[in-house]
C-alpha positions in Angstrom: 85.7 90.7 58.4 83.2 88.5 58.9 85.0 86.4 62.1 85.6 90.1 63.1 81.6 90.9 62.9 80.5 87.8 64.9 83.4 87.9 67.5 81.7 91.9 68.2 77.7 90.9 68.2 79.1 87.6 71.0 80.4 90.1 73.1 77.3 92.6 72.6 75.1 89.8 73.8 77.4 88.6 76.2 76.8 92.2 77.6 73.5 92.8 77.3 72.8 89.3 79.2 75.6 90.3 81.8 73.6 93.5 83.2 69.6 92.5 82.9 69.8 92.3 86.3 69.8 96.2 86.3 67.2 97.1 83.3 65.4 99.6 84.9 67.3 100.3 88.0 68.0 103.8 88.0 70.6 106.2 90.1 69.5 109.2 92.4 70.9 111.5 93.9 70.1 112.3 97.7 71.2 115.3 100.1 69.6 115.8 103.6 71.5 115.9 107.3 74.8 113.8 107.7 73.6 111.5 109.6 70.2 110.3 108.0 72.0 110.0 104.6 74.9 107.6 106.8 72.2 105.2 108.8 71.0 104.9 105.1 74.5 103.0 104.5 73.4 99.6 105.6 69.8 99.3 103.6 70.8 101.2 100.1 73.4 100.7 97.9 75.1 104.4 97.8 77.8 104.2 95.4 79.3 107.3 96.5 79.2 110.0 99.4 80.5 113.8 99.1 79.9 117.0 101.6 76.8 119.4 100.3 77.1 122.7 100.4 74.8 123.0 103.1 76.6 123.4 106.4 76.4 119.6 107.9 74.5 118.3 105.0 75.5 115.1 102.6 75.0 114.1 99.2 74.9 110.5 98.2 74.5 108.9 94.8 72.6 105.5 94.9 70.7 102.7 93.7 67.1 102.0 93.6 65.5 98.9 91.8 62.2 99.2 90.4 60.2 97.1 93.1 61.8 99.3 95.5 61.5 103.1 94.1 58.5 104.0 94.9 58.9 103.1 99.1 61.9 105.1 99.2 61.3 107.9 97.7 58.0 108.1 99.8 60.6 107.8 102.7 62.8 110.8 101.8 59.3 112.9 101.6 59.0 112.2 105.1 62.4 113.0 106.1 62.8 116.1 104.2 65.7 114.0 102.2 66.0 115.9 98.8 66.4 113.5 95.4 66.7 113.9 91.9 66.9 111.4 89.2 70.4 110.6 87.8 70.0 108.2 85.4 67.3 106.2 84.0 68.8 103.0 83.2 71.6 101.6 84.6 72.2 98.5 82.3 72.5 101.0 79.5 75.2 102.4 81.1 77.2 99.4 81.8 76.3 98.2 77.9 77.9 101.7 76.9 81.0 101.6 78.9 81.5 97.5 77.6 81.6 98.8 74.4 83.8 101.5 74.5 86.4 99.0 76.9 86.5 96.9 74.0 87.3 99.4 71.4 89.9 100.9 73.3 91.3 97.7 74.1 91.7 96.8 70.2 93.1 100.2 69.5 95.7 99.5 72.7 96.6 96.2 70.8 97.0 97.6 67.4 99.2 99.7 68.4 101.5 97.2 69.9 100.9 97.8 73.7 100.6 95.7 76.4 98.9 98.2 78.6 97.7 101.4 78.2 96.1 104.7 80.0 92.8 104.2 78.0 91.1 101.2 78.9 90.6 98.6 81.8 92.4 95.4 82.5 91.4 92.3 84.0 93.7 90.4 87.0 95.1 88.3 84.6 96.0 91.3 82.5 97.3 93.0 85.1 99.2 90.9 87.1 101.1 89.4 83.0 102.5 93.2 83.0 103.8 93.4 86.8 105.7 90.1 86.0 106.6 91.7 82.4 108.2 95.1 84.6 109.8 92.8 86.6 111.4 91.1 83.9 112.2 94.0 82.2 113.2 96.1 85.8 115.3 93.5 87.8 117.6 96.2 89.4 114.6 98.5 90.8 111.4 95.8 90.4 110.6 93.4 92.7 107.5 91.7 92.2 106.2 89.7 95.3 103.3 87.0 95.7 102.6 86.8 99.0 99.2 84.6 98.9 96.5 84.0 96.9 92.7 85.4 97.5 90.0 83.0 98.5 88.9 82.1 95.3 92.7 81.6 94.3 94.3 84.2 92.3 97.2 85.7 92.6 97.6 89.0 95.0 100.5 90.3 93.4 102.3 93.3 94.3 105.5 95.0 93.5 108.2 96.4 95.5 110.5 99.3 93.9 113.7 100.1 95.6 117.3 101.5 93.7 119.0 99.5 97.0 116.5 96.3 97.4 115.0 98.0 100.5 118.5 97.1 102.3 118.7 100.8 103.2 117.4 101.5 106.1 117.4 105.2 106.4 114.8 105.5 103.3 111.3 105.9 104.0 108.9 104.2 102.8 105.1 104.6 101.2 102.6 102.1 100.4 99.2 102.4 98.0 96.8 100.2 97.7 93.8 99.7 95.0 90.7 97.9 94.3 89.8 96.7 97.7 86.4 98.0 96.6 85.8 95.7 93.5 83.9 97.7 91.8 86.1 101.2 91.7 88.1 100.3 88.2 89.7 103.5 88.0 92.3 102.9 90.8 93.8 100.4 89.5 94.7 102.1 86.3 96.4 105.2 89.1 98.2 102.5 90.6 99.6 101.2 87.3 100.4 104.6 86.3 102.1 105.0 89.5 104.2 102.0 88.9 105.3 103.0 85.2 106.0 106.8 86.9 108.8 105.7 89.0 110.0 102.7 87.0 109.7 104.0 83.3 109.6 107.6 83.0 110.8 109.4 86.2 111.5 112.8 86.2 112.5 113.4 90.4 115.2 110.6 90.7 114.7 111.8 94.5 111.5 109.7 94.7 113.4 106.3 94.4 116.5 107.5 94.9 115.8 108.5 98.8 112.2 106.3 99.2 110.8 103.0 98.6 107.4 101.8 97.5 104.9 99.5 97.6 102.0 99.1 95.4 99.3 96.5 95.5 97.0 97.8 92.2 94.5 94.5 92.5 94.0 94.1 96.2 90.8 92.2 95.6 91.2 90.3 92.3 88.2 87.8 93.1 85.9 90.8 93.4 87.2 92.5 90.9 86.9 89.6 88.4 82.9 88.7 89.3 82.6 92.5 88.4 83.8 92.0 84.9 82.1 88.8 84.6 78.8 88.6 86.2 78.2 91.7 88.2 79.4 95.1 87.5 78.3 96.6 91.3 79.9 94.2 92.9 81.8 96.0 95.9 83.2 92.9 98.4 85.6 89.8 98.6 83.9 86.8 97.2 84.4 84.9 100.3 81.8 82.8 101.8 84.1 81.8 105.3 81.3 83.6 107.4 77.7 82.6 108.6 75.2 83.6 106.4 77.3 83.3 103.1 75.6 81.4 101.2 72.9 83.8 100.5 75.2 86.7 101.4 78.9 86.1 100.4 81.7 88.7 100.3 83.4 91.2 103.1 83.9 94.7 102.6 87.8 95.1 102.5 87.2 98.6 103.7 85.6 97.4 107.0 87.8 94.5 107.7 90.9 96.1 109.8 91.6 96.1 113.0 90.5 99.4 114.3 87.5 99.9 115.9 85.9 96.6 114.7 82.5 95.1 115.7 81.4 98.6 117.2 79.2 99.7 114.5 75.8 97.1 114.4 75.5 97.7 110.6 78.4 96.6 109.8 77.5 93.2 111.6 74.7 91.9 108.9 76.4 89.9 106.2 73.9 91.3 103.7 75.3 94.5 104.3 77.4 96.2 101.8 79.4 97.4 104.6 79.9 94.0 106.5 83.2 93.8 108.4 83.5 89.9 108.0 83.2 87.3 111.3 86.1 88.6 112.5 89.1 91.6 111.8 91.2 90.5 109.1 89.3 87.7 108.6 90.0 88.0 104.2 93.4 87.3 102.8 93.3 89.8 100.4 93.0 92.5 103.6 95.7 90.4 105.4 97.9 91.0 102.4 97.3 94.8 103.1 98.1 94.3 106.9 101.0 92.1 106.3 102.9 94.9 103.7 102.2 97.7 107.1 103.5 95.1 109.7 106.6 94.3 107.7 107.8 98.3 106.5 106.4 99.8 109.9 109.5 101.3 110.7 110.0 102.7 108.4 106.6 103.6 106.4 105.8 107.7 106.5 102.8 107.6 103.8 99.7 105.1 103.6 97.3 105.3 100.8 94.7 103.7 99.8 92.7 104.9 96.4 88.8 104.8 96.1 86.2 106.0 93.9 84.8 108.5 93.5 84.7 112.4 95.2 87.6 114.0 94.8 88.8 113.7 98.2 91.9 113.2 100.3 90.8 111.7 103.8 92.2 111.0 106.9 91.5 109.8 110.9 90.0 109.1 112.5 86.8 108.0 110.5 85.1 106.5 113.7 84.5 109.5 115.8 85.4 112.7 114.2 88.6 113.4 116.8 92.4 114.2 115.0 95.5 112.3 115.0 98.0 113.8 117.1 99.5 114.7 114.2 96.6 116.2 112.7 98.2 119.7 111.2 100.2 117.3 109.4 98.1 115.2 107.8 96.2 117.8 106.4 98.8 120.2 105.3 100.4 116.9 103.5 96.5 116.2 102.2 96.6 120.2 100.6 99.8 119.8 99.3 98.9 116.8 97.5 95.3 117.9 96.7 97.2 121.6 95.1 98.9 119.3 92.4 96.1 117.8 91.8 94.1 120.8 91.0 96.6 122.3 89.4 96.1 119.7 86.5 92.4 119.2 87.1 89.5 119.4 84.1 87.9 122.7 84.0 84.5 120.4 85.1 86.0 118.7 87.8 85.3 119.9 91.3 88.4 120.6 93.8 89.8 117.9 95.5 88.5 118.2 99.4 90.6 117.6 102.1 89.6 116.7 105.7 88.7 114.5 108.6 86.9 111.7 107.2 84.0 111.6 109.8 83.8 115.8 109.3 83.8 115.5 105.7 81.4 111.9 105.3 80.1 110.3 107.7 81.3 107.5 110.7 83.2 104.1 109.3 84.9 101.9 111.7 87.6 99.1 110.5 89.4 101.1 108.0 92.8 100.9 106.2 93.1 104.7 107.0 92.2 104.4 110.5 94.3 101.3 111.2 97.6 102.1 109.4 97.2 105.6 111.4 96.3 104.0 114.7 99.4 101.4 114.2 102.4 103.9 113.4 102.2 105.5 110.0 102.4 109.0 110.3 100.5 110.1 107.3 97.7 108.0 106.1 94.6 108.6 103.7 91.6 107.8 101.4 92.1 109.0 98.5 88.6 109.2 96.2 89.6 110.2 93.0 87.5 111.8 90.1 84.0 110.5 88.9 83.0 114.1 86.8 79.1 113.6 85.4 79.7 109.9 84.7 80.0 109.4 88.9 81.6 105.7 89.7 81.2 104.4 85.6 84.6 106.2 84.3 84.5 106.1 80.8 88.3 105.0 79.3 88.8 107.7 77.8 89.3 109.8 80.8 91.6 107.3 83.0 94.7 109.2 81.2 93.4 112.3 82.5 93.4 110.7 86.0 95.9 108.9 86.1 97.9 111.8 85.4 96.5 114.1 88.2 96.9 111.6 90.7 100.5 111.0 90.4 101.2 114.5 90.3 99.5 114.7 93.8 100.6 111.5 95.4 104.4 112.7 94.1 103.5 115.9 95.5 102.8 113.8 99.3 106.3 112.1 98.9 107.9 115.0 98.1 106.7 116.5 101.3 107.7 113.1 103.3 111.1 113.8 102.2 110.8 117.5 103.0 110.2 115.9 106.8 112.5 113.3 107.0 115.5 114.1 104.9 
């Protein structure tokens, strides 16, 4: 009892020492015109972005320190930007959601799990039950290591085929996670994703007739420095770029090959949004790029899951124009959105489905964009639920998620079959 006692006030200090970097930074909330609350982007760290009500207005959730409150809020008097206060602490937030991580963790380990739908893991974690599915899966898991991030780790992900992708004729879908460090709850969807199709499938058509790829830790270095040292943390950890050294870290999201180095924002390592020295300049993004390039015949559906808004996304992000296949993408995007809903929380708003420019704002350098723009006929962001606690999911809900989002992304290869079969 007593080692039990200490081992809990360690980690409580460990915690409290971890976010004093944000005592007293507190969370607004912002609306105003589209694109005053998108040049804002570059300068502020806005956690999350979701259409107003208003006809051509935005909503943004972000960060202000102390030393810097009073400015901006002065600024958004002058430009008629509304605000209201969110939260008045962040640190105590992060402390809260520590605690309850490590209680759901030790109730996940008395029961004799190795991963469950109630808590977050880190890479290590992760990556020990991939291996363990593909021990346990040889016949349909395949898990791959195709290189390791800049710091080192592992980027595993897994492959599941019933015919070792030798089958030509099957189609193919790929999902992503955690390119944004800082998102937890995808990689928990991802996971769930996995044990869906491997563990407890209930439409053998999904593996029967297609073939997956999931990457649930696309950005393990980032990921990790979140757990460990900063919990906002949104970029790579790499430090291959001028300016690094004060300013390390790319954002995944920024670094792809469409449309890069046309948006001056992006440019500015110090930018939360910077698109790296060059297009798939970060290993974890080639990763990404190498998965599209090698299934490109035969891929039909891209996605890559964020957090938060509730929203299925697709092209083209950097100037508001449709695919040619547009009617497509966003009948898929309402099929997949309809299951969702279906099984949403009474609290939780409907999933939006849309043009990602329309709906947000301008991005260049995206996954969506790029896998679009490449060949993949059906490709989207995917910004899954955040209810009252925003981007800081509390464990307790990730079942709730998890579970909605593989009804919807089943739901989107159901209707790839439904075209190509």
């Amino acid at each position: 009892m007593a080692r039990s006692l200490v081992a809990v006030l360690l980690l409580v200090a460990l915690a409290h020492a971890r976010h004093e970097k944000y005592e007293g930074h507190q969370l607004y909330s912002i609306w105003g015109p589209s694109q005053e609350i998108a040049d804002l982007d570059a300068k502020l760290d806005i956690l999350s972005a979701k259409a107003a009500s208003a006809s051509g207005q935005l909503e943004a959730l972000l960060r202000l320190a102390p030393e810097e409150k009073e400015a901006w809020l002065q600024y958004f008097d002058t430009k008629n930007i509304g605000y209201k206060l969110m939260a008045e602490n962040l640190a105590d937030i992060f402390r809260e959601e520590d605690v309850k991580i490590q209680k759901s963790k030790a109730n996940a380990k008395r029961n004799g799990r190795s991963i469950s739908w109630d808590t977050y893991y880190n890479a290590e974690e992760i990556n020990e039950h991939l291996d363990e599915l593909g021990r346990k899966y040889p016949d349909l898991v395949t898990v791959i290591n195709p290189a390791l991030s800049y710091e080192g780790r592992q980027i595993k992900y897994v492959r599941i085929s019933t015919s070792r992708f030798e089958d030509l004729r099957k189609r193919v879908i790929i999902i992503d996670a955690a390119v944004h460090a800082r998102e937890w709850v995808t990689t928990p969807v991802a996971l769930y994703i996995i044990d869906q199709l491997v563990a407890n499938i209930a439409d053998n058509r999904l593996t029967e007739q297609l073939d997956w790829v999931i990457i649930p830790m696309a950005n393990p270095d980032g990921y990790e420095y979140t757990i460990n040292e900063d919990r906002l943390w949104r970029k790579t950890r790499s430090k291959a770029h001028e300016g690094a050294e004060e300013c390390p870290g790319v954002d995944g999201n920024r670094n792809f090959d469409h449309h890069w180095g046309t948006r001056p924002e992006s440019a500015d390592p110090c930018s939360l949004i910077y698109e790296g020295p060059s297009a798939f300049s970060e290993p974890e993004i080639r990763v990404i790029r190498d998965v599209v390039n090698q299934h490109l015949d035969r891929a039909a559906l891209y996605i890559s899951l964020h957090s938060y808004g509730n929203m299925l996304l697709y092209a083209w992000g950097n100037n508001g124009t449709l695919p040619s296949n547009g009617l497509s993408l966003h009948l898929a995007g309402v099929q997949m959105a309809t299951a969702i809903d279906k099984l949403k929380l009474d609290k939780a708003e409907h999933y939006i489905v849309g043009n990602a420019a329309s709906v947000l704002y301008y991005s260049t350098g995206t996954s969506r964009d790029w896998t679009r723009a490449v060949g993949i006929p059906l490709t989207y962001t995917m910004e899954l639920p955040g209810y009252e606690y925003l981007f800081v999911v509390p464990p307790e809900y990730i079942k709730q998620i998890v579970t909605e989002s593989w009804a919807g992304i089943a739901e989107g290869a159901r209707y790839v079959l439904s075209i190509y079969n």
